[in-house]
Each structure stands twice: as structure tokens, then as C-alpha cells.
N, C-alpha and C positions, 0 to 999 in steps of 0.2 A: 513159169510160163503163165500170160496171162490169158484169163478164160473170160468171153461173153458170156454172161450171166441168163438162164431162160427169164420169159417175162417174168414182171411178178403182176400178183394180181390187181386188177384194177378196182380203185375205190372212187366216192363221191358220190350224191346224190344223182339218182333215175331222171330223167326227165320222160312223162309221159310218151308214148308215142303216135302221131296222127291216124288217121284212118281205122283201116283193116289192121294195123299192126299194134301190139301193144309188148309190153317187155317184164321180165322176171330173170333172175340169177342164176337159176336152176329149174328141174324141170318141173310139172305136178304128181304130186303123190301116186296119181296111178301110173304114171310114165318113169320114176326114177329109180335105179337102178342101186348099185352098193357102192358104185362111186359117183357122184351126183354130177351130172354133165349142165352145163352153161346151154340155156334153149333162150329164144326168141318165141313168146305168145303171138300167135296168129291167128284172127277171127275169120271165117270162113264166109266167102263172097258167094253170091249166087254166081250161077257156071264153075266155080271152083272144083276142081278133082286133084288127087294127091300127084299124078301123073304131069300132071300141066306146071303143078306148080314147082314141081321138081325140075321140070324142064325149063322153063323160065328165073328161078332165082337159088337153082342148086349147081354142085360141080358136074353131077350127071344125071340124065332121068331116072335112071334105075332107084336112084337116093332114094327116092319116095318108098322104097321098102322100107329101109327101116326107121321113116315115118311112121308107116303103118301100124310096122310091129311095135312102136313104144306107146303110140296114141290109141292102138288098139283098135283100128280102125279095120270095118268085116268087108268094104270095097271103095277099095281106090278110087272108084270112078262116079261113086257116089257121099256127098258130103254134106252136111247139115246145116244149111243158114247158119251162122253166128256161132255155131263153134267154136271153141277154141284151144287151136293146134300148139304144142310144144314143139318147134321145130327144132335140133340140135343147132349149134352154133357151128359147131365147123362142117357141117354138110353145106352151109349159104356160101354161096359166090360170089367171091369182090373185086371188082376189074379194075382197071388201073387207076389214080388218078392223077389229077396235076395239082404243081404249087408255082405262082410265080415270083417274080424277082420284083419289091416292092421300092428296094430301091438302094444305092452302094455309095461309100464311098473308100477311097484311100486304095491300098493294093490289095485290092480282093481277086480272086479267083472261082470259077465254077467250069469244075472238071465234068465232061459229059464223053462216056464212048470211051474215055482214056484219054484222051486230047481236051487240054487248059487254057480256058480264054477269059476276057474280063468280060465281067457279066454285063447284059442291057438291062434297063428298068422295062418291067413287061416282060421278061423274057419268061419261057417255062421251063420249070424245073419238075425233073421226073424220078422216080424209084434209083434208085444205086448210084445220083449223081451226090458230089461231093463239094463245098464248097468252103473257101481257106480264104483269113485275112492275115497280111503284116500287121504293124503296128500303127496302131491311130488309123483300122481299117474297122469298118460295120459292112454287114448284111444284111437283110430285113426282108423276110421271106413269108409272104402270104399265101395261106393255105385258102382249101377251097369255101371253109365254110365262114371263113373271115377272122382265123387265129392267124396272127403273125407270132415269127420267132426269128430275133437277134441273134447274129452270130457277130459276138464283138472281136476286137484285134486280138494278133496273134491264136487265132484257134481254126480247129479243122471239123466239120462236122457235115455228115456223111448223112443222105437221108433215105434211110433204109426203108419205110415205106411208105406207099402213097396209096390207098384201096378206100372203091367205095363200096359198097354193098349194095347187090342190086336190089333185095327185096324192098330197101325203105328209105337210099341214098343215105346211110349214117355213113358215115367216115371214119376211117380208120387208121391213121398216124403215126408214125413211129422215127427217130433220129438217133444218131450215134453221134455222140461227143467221141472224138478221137483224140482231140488235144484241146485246152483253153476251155470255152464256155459256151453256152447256149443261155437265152430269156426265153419264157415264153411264154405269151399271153393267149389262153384254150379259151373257147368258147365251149359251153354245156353240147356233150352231144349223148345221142340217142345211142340205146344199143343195138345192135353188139358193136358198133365204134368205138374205137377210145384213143388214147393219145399216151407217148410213150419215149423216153429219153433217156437212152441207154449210153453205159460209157463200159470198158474193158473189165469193171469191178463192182457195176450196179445196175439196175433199172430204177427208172422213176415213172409211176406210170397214173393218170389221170383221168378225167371225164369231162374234167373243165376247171383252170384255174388260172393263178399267176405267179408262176415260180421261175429256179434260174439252178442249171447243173452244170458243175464243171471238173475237170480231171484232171490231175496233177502225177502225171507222169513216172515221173523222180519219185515221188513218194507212194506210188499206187495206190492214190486215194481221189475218191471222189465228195462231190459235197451238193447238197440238194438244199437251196434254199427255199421257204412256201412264204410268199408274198400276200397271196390269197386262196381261199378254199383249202382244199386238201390232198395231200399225196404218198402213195404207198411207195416206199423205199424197199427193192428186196436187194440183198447180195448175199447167193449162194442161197440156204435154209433158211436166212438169218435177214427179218422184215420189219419194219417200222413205221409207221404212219404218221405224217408231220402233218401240221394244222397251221393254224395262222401264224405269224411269226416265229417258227420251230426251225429246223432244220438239222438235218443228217448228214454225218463224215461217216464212209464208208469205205471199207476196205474189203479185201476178198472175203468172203463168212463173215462180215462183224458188220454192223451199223450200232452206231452213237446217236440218238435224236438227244438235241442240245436247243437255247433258248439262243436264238438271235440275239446281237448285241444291237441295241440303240442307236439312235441316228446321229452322230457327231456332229459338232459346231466347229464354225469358222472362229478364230481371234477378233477379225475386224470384220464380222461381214458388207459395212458398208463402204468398205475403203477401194478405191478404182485401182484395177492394174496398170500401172504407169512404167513399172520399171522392163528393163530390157529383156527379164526372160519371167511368164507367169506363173508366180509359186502363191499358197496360200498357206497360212499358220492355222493348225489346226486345236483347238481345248483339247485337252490330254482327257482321254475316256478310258475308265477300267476295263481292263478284259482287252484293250483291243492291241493286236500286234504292229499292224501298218493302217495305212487309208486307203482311199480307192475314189477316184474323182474321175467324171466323165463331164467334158462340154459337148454342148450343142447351142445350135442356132433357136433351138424352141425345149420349153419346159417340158414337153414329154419326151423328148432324146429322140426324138424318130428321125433328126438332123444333125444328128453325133457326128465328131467330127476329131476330137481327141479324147485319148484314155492315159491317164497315170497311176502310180502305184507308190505310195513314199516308203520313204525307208524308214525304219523303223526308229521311231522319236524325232524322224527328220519334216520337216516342211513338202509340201505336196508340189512338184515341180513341174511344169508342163513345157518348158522353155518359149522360144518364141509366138508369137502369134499374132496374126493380123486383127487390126481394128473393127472394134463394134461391141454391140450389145448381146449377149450371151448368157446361158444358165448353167451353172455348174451342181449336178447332181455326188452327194456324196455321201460314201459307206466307210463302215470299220470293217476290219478284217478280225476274226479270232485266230489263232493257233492254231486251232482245229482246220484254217482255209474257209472256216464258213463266212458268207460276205452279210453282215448284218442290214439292218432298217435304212432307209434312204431317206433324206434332205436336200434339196434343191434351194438354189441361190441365185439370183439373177446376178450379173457386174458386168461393171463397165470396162471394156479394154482400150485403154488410149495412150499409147506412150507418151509418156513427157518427163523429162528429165534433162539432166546438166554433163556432158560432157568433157572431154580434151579441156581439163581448168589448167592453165600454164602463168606463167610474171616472169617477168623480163622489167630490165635496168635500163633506162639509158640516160648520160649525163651529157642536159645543153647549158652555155652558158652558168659555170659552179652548182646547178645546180641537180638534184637526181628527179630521176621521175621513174614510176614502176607503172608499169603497163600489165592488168588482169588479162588473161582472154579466156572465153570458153567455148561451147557450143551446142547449141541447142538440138535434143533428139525430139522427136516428135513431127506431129503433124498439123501445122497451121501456123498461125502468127501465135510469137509469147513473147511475153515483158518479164523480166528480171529482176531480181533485188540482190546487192550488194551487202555484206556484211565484212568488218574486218576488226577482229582486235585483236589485243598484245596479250602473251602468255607468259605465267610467271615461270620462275623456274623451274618448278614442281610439275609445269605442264597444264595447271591450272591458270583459269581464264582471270587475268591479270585489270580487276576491274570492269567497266560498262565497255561496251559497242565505242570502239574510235569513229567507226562508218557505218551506218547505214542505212543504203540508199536503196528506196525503188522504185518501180516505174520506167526501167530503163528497158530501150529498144533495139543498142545494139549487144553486138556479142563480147564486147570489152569497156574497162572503166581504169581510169589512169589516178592517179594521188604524185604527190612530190613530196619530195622533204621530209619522210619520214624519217623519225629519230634514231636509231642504232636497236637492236635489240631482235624478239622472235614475237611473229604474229603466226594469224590464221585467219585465214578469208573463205569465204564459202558466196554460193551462189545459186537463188530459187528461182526457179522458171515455175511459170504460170502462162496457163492458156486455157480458153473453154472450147471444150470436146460434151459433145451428146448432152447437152444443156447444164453442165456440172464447171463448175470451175476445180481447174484440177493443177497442183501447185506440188514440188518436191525439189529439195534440196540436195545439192551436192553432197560427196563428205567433205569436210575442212580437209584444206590444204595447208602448209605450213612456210612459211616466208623469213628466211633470214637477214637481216641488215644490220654489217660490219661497219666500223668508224673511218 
């Protein structure tokens, strides 16, 4: 059976904190006890008493006792300019907050109440709501203090909390990967806020960074990649702390911090996607098991729009796709499931290609005449070239080019007279698309002529 894990503790540098508030991990020496409790430094305003201020940014007035009792403080209602108060962490009060919808595409859902709708850009999203994409689906979910977090296709992630703290508005965060992945770019925040990505076998938990968790079902395992800054990985006893390019496979009690694998290359990165369905060849990189390619309409993916996975020594496939200028960001996968370094590539999408190639006979007058046809895929005007020569018997190319020709405008080219024997003809469309001349060849077709 599997168990949510309690938090783990949270790491990353402090940022100061403005005003009357200032911040520490634990509490001061004359306030700390044998098991060291997490406090919030508080300087003491004029008008301040331990009563008011318990009633203003605690769960209840009363809290201000044991205030009192760890600050050692002889009355309540009398308090020292400048002071400064160790106030416990979990006596503070954090009310709700919101995140909203920054913006979707594809078959996304956002389950609110129990009842599943597709989500608006703008809309708000609150505590215990839930939100799931199909495939080639995003999410992009802006929190309040200006961190977003991707929720890409196929996954479900549930957002388990939204608090802000009243005494100094830090914010406090927290999400459940339930299935698939989460990204997530943290902004630095104050304490006692922090930021927190939990899955059925882990916590990942922050203060400000750029990382990316996801959960794998089937194998009850999770994987925390750190992009940037830092994050503490706990599952069960058993904690780890990933740094810049590190990352942790975790299982129930165990974490692995493991080095990221490097950012893989394309074969031809300047080559245009022309043909019917978009795949890319990828350099074979050690360590890695499959790839991971994501387009969008812009280099930072915040206009994702498709997600693939290759198989393993195969070609990266995304099948169809509409025209235009696009960026393809892409990862290695380990064994481990951990998704490594990322490379981004701009290309051109423009179909063009050669079709339905067919030859036909027909005999006027003693004499023969063979008739090419084909047909052009794509979009705009394209001109042609003709190729045709004789193959030997071995299937090897039987001498120079018999034909050919280019420049041609329509979608067939006729010949007569040819001599007895086996040929092969093929045929390149050429057309400019997005200021490129973009040109691709049939495969050879093979042409028999009996006596």
C-alpha cells in the first residue's frame, strides 16, 4: 500500500525579511527547548502587546501564552521597542490563497467541488482542486507570488496547498504529482513559506528554484530533477539534497541522488520537416534510454503544444503537424526515469514532398509512349525534376542519368521509345516555404519494358 510521505524539510537560502519581521530556523537560545522548534524573528513595534498580536496573526488569542512562556516575557501587555520575539511557526495563521490558470492547451481538465470542466485562462484555482491533461495537453498554473508550474500531458496533479501567512504574506505552496509530471519555476520566498511537490513515494520541497517531479506508477517510483538552485528530496527517513544539475530516483525509504545526463543532439539540426509525419534522428548519447522532445510556438515552451517519447534507439516521432516556425526543446531520459539537461532548436515545418508516382503505356501510331504521373504534397506552387535511368541486373545503376530534367510545372512527364529492359525514375519537388528553399525526393520507382 502506498503512503504520502510527511514533509521533508525544507532547504535553500533565507531571504531577508522587510519591516518588523525578520527570520531564523529555530528558535534563540534562551527560548529553545530539547527539541528545537522552527520560529519566525519578530521586532517589536511601538503599541505592540503579546495579546493583540496573537490575535491578529495567530490561530488564537490565547497562543500568546506560550509566547510568553518561551520569550520569557513578565507582561503581555507591556513590550519593549525593538525587541525581538521568537514566535513559534505553527502557532501563525495562513488563510487561504489563490493560483490561476495562466493558460491550457489540448484536453486538459480542472476538477473543482467534484465536478470536471475545461479550464479558462484567468480562472482561479484553489486548495484540493485537481487538474489532468491527455496527451499533447499543458497547464500553466500561476501562483500568487509570480511562480508558475507546468503540468504537461498525460498527468494529474492535485494542489494540495494554497496559504498565505498573515503576519508577513510569505506564501506557502505545496502540489501532488498523482500521476505523470509537474515543472516548476519558484520564485525565492520568505519564511516560514516554502514550496513543496509531493508524489505517493516522495517530497521535494524548496524555497525557490527550477526543477521538475514526476511519478511512475507501475514502478512506484519518483524522480526530482534540480534545474536550478536547490532541493531536498525526503522519502520515508531516507533525504537527499540535489543541487544544480543532480537529481533523485526515489522509492518508498530509499532516494539515489544521480548526475543528470547531458543535453543530446539532433543528426541534422538544420534540415526542415518536410515529410508527412515529424520525426527527428537523434546522436546516440551514453547513459541515455529514450529521448523526450517537446514543441512549442516560442523558445521558452510556455506555448507547448506537443510532447513525444522515442523509443528506445528509435527516432523521435511526433506524427503530423501543421505549418510554421516552431522550437523543439529536448532531453535524454536515464533508466533511473530521470529526464536530463535540455537543448532547444528552432525548425521549419513545411510539407513538401512527392506523392501517388504511377507510368502508364500507351501505343499511337507503332509507336510506345510511357506516361510518369505524380503528385505534389504540400503547400504553394513547386516545380519538379525528373530523373530516369536503366538498372543493371544486379540492381545497380546501369551507367549516367538517361533523363534529366527540371524545372518542370506540371505533375507528369511522358518519354517514347524506350528500349526494352528495367529502369528507375524518381521525382523532386521544390518550393519556397518561410524564406528556405525546401526540395525532397521521391523513392525510385522501378519500370519494366518488355519486346
Amino acid at each position: 500500500m502506498k503512503t504520502d510521505w510527511a514533509a521533508a524539510l525544507a532547504i535553500a537560502a533565507m531571504l531577508a525579511a522587510g519591516s518588523a519581521v525578520a527570520q531564523t530556523s529555530a528558535a534563540p537560545p534562551a527560548a529553545r527547548t530539547a527539541a528545537s522548534v522552527e520560529t519566525l524573528d519578530y521586532v517589536v513595534q511601538r503599541g505592540d502587546t503579546l495579546i493583540d498580536l496573537a490575535t491578529a496573526y495567530m490561530h488564537r488569542p490565547l497562543d500568546y501564552r506560550r509566547v510568553q512562556r518561551e520569550n520569557r516575557v513578565a507582561n503581555p501587555r507591556r513590550l519593549e521597542i525593538g525587541r525581538t520575539l521568537a514566535l513559534p511557526v505553527d502557532l501563525l495563521r495562513a488563510d487561504p490563497d489563490e493560483a490561476r490558470i495562466a493558460g491550457f492547451r489540448g484536453a486538459a481538465t480542472l476538477n473543482q467541488d467534484g465536478r470536471s470542466a475545461v479550464p479558462a485562462a484567468g480562472q482561479a484555482v484553489r486548495e484540493g482542486d485537481v487538474l489532468s491533461t491527455g496527451a499533447n495537453a499543458f497547464v500553466r498554473l500561476a501562483l500568487s507570488d509570480g511562480s508558475h508550474v507546468v503540468v504537461p500531458s498525460n498527468s494529474r496533479v492535485r494542489v494540495s496547498r494554497l496559504r498565505r501567512y498573515a503576519i508577513n504574506g510569505a506564501v506557502d505552496h505545496a502540489l501532488t504529482v498523482e500521476a505523470g509530471r509537474a515543472e516548476s519555476r519558484v520564485t525565492p520566498r520568505r519564511r516560514p513559506g516554502g514550496f513543496a511537490i509531493r508524489t505517493p513515494v516522495s517530497v521535494s520541497a524548496v524555497r525557490g528554484t527550477d526543477f521538475r517531479v514526476s511519478f511512475d506508477d507501475d514502478a512506484d517510483r519518483s524522480t526530482t530533477e534540480v534545474l536550478e538552485g536547490a532541493v531536498t528530496i525526503a522519502s520515508g527517513d531516507a533525504e537527499a539534497l540535489a543541487g544544480v544539475d543532480q537529481g533523485v530516483s526515489a522509492a518508498a525509504g530509499s532516494v539515489r541522488l544521480l548526475p543528470l545526463l547531458p543535453a543530446p543532439a539532433l543528426v541534422r539540426p538544420d534540415a526542415p520537416q518536410t515529410q508527412a509525419q515529424v520525426a527527428f534522428d537523434i546522436q546516440s548519447l551514453p547513459g541515455a534510454e529514450r529521448y523526450r522532445g517537446r514543441v512549442a510556438q516560442d523558445a521558452g515552451m510556455i506555448e507547448a503544444f506537443a510532447e513525444a517519447d522515442s523509443a528506445p534507439g528509435g527516432p523521435l516521432v511526433f506524427g503530423e503537424m501543421e505549418e510554421g516556425a516552431f522550437f523543439l526543446r529536448l532531453t535524454a531520459l536515464s533508466p533511473e526515469g530521470l529526464e536530463g539537461k535540455a537543448t532547444t532548436y528552432s525548425f521549419i515545418r513545411a510539407r513538401n514532398g512527392v506523392g501517388g508516382l504511377a507510368s502508364a503505356m500507351d501505343q499511337r501510331d507503332r509507336r510506345r509512349f510511357y506516361r510518369f504521373r505524380w503528385e505534389a504534397e504540400g503547400v504553394g506552387e513547386a516545380t519538379f525534376r525528373f530523373q530516369l535511368w536503366r538498372e543493371a541486373e544486379d540492381g545497380a545503376r546501369d551507367g549516367a542519368l538517361l533523363v534529366d530534367q527540371p524545372g518542370l510545372t506540371d505533375e507528369a512527364f511522358t518519354l517514347s521509345d524506350l528500349p526494352p529492359g528495367v529502369y528507375s525514375w524518381r521525382v523532386q519537388g521544390a518550393r519556397r516555404r518561410f524564406g528556405r528553399l525546401l526540395e525532397a525526393w521521391s523513392e525510385p520507382q522501378q519500370l519494366r519494358i518488355g519486346r
